[in-house]
C-alpha positions in Angstrom: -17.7 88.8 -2.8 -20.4 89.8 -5.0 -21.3 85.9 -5.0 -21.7 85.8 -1.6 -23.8 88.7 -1.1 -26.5 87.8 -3.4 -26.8 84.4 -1.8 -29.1 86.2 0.8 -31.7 87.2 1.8 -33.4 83.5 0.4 -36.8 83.7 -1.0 -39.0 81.7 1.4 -42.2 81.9 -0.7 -43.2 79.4 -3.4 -45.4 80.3 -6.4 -48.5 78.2 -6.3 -49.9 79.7 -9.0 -48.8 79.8 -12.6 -46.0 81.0 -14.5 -48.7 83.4 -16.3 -51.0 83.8 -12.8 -48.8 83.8 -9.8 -50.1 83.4 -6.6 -47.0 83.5 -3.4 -47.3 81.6 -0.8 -45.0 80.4 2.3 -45.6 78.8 5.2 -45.2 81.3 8.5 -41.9 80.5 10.8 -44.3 83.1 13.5 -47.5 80.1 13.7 -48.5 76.8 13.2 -46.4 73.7 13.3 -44.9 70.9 10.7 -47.5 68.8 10.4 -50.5 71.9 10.7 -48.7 74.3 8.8 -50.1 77.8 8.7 -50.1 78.9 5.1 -49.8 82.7 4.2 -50.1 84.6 1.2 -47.4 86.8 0.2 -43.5 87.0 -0.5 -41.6 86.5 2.0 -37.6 86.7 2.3 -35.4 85.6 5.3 -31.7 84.5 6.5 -30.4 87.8 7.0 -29.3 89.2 9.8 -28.7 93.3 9.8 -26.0 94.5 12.4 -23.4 93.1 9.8 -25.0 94.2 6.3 -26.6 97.1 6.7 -23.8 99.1 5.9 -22.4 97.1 3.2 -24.6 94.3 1.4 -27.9 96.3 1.5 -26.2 99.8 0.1 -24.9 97.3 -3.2 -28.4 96.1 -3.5 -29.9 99.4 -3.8 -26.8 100.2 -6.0 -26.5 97.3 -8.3 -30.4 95.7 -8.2 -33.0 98.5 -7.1 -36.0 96.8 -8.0 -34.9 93.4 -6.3 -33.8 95.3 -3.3 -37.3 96.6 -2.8 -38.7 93.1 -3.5 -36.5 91.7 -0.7 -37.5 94.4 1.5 -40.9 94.0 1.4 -39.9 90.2 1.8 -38.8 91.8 5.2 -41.5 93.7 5.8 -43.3 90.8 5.3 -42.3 89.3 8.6 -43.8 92.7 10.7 -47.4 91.7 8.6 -47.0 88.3 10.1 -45.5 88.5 13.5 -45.6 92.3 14.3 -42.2 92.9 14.6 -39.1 93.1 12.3 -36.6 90.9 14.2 -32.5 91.7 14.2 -32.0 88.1 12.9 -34.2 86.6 10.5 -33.6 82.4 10.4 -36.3 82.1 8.7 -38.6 83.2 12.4 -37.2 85.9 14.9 -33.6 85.1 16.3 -32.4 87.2 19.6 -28.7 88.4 18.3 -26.9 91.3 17.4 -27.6 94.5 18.7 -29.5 97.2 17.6 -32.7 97.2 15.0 -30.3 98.3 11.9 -33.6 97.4 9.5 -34.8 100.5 10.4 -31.1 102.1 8.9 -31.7 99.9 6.0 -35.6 100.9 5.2 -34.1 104.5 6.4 -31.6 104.6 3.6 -33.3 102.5 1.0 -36.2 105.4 1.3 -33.3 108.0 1.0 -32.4 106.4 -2.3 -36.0 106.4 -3.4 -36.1 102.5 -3.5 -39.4 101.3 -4.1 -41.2 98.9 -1.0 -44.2 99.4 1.3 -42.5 102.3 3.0 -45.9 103.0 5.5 -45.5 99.2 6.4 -41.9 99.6 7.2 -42.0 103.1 8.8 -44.5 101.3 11.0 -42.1 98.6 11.9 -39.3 100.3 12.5 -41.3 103.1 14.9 -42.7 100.0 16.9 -38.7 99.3 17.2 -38.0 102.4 19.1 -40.5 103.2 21.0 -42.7 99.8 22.0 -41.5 97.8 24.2 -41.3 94.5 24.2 -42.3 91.6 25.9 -40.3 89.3 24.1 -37.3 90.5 23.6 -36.1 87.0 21.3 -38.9 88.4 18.8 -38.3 91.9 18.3 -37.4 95.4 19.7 -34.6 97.1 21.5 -33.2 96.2 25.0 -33.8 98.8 27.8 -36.7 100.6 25.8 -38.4 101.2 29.0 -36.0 103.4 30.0 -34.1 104.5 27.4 -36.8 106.6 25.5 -36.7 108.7 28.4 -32.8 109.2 29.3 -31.9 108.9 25.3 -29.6 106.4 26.2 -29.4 102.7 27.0 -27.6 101.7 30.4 -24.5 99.7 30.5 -25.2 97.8 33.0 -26.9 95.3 30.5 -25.2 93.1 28.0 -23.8 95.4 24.9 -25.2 98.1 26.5 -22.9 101.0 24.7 -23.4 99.1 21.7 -27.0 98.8 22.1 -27.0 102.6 22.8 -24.6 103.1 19.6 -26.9 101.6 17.2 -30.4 102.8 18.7 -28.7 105.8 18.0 -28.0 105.6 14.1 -31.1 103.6 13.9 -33.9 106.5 15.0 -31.9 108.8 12.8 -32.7 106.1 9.8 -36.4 106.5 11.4 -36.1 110.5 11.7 -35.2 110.7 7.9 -38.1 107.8 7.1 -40.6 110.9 8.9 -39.2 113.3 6.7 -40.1 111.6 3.5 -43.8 110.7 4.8 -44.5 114.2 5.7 -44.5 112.5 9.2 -43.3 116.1 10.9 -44.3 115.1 14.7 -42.3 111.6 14.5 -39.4 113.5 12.4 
């Protein structure tokens, strides 16, 4: 099991620099095209997808490997800097499945824990999750914001709707808690 877990998140960078002077690089899954690649700098990390690990692989990363968890997680965060949102699926680019933004449970708890990562970057990210909508749902967000923010709730008469509404739910009390920490009293 413990195999398994660490096979990802994969780093999707490369070192262009030295062993002595590196320089991260990686080509962004969000622009450009195979044969005009658009060439950022940074770490990033990708292949993971959060409904399903958020309450087991990323608590045993923070556990086991805290200074690589934060590492991947600004890997993660990595992809709001590039794209503007943080999607549920990351293969390497956005993926539309699973329900619910559970990154913002795992920066949430990772910030609990006292993990170190670019906690503004991802407090940003995951706020954008719950209360922007938006206009591409295959990218990033929650289903129904438009609504939901208002009644609390998201509406069954979509897809996974109580689901949807389940995990919105656990996921703005990761975001509540992310407030707390930043001094961030209005958005606690």
């Amino acid at each position: 099991c413990l195999y398994r877990m660490f096979c990802y998140p994969i780093l999707y960078s490369e070192n262009i620099g030295t062993a002595e002077n590196e320089n991260w690089a990686y080509s962004s899954p969000y622009s450009g095209s195979l044969t005009s690649p658009n060439v950022k700098s940074g770490k990033m990390y990708t292949i993971n997808g959060f409904w399903d690990t958020y309450r087991s692989a990323w608590p045993a990363y923070f556990l086991l490997t805290p200074t690589m968890a934060g590492e991947m997680l600004d890997g993660i965060v990595e992809h709001y800097k590039d794209s503007g949102w943080v999607s549920r699926w990351l293969a390497p680019g956005a993926i539309n499945c699973m329900v619910g933004t559970n990154i913002d449970a795992i920066f949430g708890d990772a910030m609990v824990k006292g993990i170190k990562f670019d906690y503004e970057s991802a407090f940003a990210a995951s706020l954008k999750n719950s209360a922007v909508v938006s206009n591409d749902i295959n990218k990033g967000g929650r289903i129904q914001t438009v609504t939901s923010i208002f009644r609390g709730w998201t509406s069954t008469s979509v897809h996974e709707g109580f689901s949807w509404g389940m995990e919105d739910t656990i996921n703005d009390f990761a975001i509540s808690r992310m407030a707390e920490i930043l001094g961030r009293t209005d958005e606690a």
